[in-house]
C-alpha positions as CSV (number, residue, x, y, z in Angstrom):
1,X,99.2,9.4,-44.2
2,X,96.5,9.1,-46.6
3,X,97.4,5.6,-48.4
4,X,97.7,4.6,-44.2
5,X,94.2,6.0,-43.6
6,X,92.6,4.3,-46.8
7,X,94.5,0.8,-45.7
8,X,93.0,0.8,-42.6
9,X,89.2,1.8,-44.0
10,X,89.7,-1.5,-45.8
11,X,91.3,-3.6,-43.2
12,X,88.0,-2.1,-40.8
13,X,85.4,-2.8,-43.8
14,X,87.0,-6.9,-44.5
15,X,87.1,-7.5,-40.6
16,X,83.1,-6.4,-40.7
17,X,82.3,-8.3,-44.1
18,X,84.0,-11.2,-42.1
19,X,82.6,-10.7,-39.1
20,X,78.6,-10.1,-40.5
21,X,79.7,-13.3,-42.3
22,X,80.5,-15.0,-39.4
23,X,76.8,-13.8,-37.7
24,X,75.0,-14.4,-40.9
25,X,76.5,-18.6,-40.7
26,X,75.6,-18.7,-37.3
27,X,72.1,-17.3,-37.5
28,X,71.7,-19.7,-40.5
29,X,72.6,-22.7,-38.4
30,X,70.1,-21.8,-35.8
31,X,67.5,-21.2,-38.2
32,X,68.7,-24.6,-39.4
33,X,68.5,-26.6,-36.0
34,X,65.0,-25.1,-35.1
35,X,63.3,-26.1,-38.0
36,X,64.9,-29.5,-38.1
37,X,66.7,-28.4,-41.9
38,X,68.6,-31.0,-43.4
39,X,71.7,-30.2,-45.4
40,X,71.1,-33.1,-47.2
41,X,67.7,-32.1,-49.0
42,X,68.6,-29.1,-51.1
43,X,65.3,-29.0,-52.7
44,X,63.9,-28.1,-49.6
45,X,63.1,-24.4,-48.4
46,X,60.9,-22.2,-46.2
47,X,58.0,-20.4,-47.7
48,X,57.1,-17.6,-45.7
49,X,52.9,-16.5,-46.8
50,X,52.3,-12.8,-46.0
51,X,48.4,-13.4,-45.7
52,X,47.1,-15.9,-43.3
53,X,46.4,-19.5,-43.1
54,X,42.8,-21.2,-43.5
55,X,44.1,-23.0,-40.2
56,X,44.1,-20.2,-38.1
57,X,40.4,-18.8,-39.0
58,X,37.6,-19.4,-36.8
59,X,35.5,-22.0,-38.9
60,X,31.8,-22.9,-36.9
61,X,30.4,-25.8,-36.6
62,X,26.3,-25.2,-38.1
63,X,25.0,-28.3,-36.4
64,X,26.8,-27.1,-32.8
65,X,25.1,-23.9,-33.7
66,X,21.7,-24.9,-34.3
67,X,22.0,-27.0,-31.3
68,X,22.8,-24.1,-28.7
69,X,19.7,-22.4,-30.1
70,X,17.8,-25.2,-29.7
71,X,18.6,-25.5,-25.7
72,X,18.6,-21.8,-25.5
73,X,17.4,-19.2,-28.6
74,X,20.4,-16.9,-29.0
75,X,23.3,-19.0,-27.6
76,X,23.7,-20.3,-31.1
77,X,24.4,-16.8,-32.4
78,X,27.1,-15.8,-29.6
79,X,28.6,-19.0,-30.5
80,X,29.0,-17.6,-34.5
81,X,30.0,-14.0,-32.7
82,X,26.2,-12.6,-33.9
83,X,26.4,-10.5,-31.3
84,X,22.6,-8.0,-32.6
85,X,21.0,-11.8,-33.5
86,X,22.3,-13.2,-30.1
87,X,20.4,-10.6,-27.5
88,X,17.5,-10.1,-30.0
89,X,16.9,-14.1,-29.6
90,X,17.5,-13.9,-26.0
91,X,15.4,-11.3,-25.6
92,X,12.4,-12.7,-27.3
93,X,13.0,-15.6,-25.1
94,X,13.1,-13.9,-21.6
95,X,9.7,-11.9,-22.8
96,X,8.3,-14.8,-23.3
97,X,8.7,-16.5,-20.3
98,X,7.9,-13.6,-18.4
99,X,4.6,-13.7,-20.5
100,X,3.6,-17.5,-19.7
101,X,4.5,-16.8,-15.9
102,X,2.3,-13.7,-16.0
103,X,-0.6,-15.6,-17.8
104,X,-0.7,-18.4,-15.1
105,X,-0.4,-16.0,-12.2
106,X,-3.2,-14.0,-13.8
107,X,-5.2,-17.0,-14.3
108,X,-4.4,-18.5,-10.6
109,X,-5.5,-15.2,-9.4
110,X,-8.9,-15.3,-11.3
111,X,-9.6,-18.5,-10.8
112,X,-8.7,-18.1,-6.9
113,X,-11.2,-14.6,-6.8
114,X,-14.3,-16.9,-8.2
115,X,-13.6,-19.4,-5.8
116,X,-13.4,-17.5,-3.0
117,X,-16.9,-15.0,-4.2
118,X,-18.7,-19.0,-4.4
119,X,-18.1,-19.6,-0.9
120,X,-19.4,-16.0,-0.1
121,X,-22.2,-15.9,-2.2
122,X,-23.3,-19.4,-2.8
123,X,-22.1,-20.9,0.4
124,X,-19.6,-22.7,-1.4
125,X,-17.3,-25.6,0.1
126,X,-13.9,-24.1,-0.5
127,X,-11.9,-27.3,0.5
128,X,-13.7,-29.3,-2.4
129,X,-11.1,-30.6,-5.1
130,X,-13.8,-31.7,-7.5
131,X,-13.5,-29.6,-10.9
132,X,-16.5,-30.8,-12.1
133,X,-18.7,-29.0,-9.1
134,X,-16.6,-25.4,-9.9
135,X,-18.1,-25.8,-13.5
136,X,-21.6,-27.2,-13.0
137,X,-21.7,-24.1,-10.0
138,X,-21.3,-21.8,-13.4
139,X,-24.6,-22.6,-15.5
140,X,-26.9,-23.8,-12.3
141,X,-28.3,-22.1,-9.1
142,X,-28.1,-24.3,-7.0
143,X,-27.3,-28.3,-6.4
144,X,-30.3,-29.8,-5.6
145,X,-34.1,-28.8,-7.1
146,X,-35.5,-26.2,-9.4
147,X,-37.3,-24.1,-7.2
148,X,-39.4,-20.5,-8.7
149,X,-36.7,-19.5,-11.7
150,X,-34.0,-21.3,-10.2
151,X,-32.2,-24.7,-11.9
152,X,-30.9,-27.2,-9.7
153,X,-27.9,-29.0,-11.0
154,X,-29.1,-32.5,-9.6
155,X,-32.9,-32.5,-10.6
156,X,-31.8,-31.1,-14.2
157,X,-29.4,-34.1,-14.5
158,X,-32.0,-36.7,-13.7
159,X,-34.2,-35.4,-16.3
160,X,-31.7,-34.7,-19.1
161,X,-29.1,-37.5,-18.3
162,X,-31.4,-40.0,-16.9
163,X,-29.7,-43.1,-15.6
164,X,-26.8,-41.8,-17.1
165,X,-26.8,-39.2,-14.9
166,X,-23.6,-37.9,-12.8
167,X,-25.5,-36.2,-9.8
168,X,-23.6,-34.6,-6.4
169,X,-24.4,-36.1,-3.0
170,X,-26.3,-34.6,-0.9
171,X,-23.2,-33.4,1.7
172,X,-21.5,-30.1,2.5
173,X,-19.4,-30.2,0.6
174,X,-21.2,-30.2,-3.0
175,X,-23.8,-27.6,-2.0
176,X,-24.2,-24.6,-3.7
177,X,-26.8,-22.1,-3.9
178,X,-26.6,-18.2,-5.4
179,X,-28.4,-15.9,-3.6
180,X,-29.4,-14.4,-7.1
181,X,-28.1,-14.6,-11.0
182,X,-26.0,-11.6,-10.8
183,X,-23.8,-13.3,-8.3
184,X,-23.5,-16.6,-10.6
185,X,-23.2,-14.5,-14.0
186,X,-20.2,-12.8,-12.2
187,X,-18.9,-16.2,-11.1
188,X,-18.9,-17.2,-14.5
189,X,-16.9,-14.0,-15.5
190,X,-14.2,-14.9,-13.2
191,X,-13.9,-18.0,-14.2
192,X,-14.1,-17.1,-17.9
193,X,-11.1,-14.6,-17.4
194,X,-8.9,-18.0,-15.7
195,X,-9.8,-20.2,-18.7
196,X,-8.6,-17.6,-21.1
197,X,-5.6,-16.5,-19.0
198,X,-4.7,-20.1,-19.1
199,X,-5.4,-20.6,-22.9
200,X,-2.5,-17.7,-23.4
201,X,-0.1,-19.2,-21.5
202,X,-0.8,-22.4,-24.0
203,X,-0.2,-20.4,-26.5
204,X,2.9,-18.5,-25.3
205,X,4.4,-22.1,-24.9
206,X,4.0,-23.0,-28.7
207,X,5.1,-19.4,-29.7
208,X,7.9,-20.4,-27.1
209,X,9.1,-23.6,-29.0
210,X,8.3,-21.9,-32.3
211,X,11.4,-19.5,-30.9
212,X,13.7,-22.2,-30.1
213,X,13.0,-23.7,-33.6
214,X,13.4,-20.4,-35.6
215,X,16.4,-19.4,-33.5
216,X,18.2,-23.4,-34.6
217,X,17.3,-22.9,-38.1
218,X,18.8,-18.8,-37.8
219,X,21.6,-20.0,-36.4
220,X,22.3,-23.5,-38.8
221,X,22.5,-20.9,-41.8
222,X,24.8,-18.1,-39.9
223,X,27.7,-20.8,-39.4
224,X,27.3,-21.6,-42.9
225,X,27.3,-17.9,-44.0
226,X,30.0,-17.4,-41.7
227,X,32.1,-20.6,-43.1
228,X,31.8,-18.8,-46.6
229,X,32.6,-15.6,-45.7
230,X,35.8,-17.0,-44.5
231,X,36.3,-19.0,-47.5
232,X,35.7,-16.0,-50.1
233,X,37.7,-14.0,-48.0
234,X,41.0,-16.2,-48.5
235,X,40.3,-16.3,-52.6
236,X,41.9,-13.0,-53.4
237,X,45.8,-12.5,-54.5
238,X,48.7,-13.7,-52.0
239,X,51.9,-12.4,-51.9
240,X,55.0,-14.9,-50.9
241,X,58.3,-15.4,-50.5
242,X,60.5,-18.3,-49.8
243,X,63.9,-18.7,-48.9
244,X,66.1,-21.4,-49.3
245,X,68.9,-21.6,-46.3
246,X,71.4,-23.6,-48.4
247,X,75.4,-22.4,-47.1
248,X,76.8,-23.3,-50.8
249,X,74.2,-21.8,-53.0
250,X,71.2,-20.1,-50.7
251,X,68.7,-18.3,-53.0
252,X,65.0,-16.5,-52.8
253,X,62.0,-16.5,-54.8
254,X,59.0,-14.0,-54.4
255,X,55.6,-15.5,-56.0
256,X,52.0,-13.9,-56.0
257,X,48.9,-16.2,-56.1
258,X,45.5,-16.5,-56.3
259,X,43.2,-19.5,-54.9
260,X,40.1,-20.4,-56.6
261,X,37.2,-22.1,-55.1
């Protein structure tokens, strides 16, 4: 009974040995036909890396980068996943803007409160176009002749400019007259608060390129910080192991190495 029981444990264990055998082949083959294996070339094998590839990290492109942030400050850094960088950029960029749009409504406004205390004050001709009569309304009482204390623009011009000089006609619509020089002094304020509300918004423009430019040149060197991250990042040790799928004499080799850049 017991030399029956042990005969079949073997018979059970050969028909499994053959039978694993048989799955083993099989799952050799496949492995064979997918990777297009030849039987033919014995020196070849499959190496199987544990870390990753170089391929498969996300390298950026600096000029792409610096670009982006050239068209828009930040864009460059969410392209390089500089996520703090990316909104700080953007932000800088929106307050900006905000600023130059407030500066010229500011200034519009100013410039539209002088206008409109001219025509109430100094009988002003709201409807004229002519810059030059809005400033030569700021240092002069009136358009046409000095008369007590009072300088007329037109009379002052003849004797300073002489036949050079650039004088108003004598219509409605180039005469002025204050009623006194606290009305023209304040005139001068508004308009004084425009011209520097203006001059801001200048500014803000330049500070606004300078952004753009910084933001290019922040972004240029992130992608290449990034790129060498990467690279330093793929120099330590690297375990792997390859196996070569050959039916007469299949055999594997473990290996650990190191790249240097």
């Amino acid at each position: 009974m017991k030399k029956a029981l042990i005969t079949s444990l073997v018979l059970f264990g050969l028909c499994h040995l053959v039978w694993a055998g048989a799955s083993i082949d099989q799952l050799m083959r496949l492995e064979l036909a997918s990777s297009e294996y030849s039987a033919d070339e014995e020196d070849d094998n499959f190496s199987y890396p544990v870390s990753g590839n170089l391929d498969d990290k996300s390298y950026k492109s600096s000029g792409r980068a610096a670009l982006y942030s050239l068209i828009l400050p930040g864009s460059g850094q969410y392209y390089i996943e500089k996520g703090f960088k990316s909104k700080l950029f953007f932000s800088i960029e929106s307050g900006l803007w905000l600023s130059y749009l407030g500066f010229r409504k500011y200034g519009g406004f100013k410039e539209n409160s002088a206008k409109g205390w001219a025509v109430m004050k100094a009988g002003a001709c709201a409807d004229n176009t002519d810059e030059n009569y809005w400033v030569k309304m700021t240092y002069y009482d009136n358009r046409d002749r000095n008369i007590g204390s009072e300088q007329g623009y037109n009379q002052m011009a003849a004797v300073y400019d002489r036949e050079n000089a650039v004088l108003f006609p004598e219509t409605p619509e180039y005469f002025w007259d204050w009623d006194n020089p606290e009305d023209r002094q304040k005139y001068r304020n508004l308009r004084n608060q425009s011209k520097t509300a203006f001059e801001r918004a200048d500014i803000t423009v330049g500070v606004i390129i300078a952004n753009h430019l910084v933001s290019a040149i922040e972004a240029f060197f992130s992608a290449g910080k990034h790129n060498r991250h990467l690279e330093f990042a793929d120099t330590g040790f690297k375990f792997k192991y390859n196996v070569k799928p050959s039916l007469a004499n299949p055999s594997i080799s473990i290996s650990l190495t190191k790249n240097f850049y």
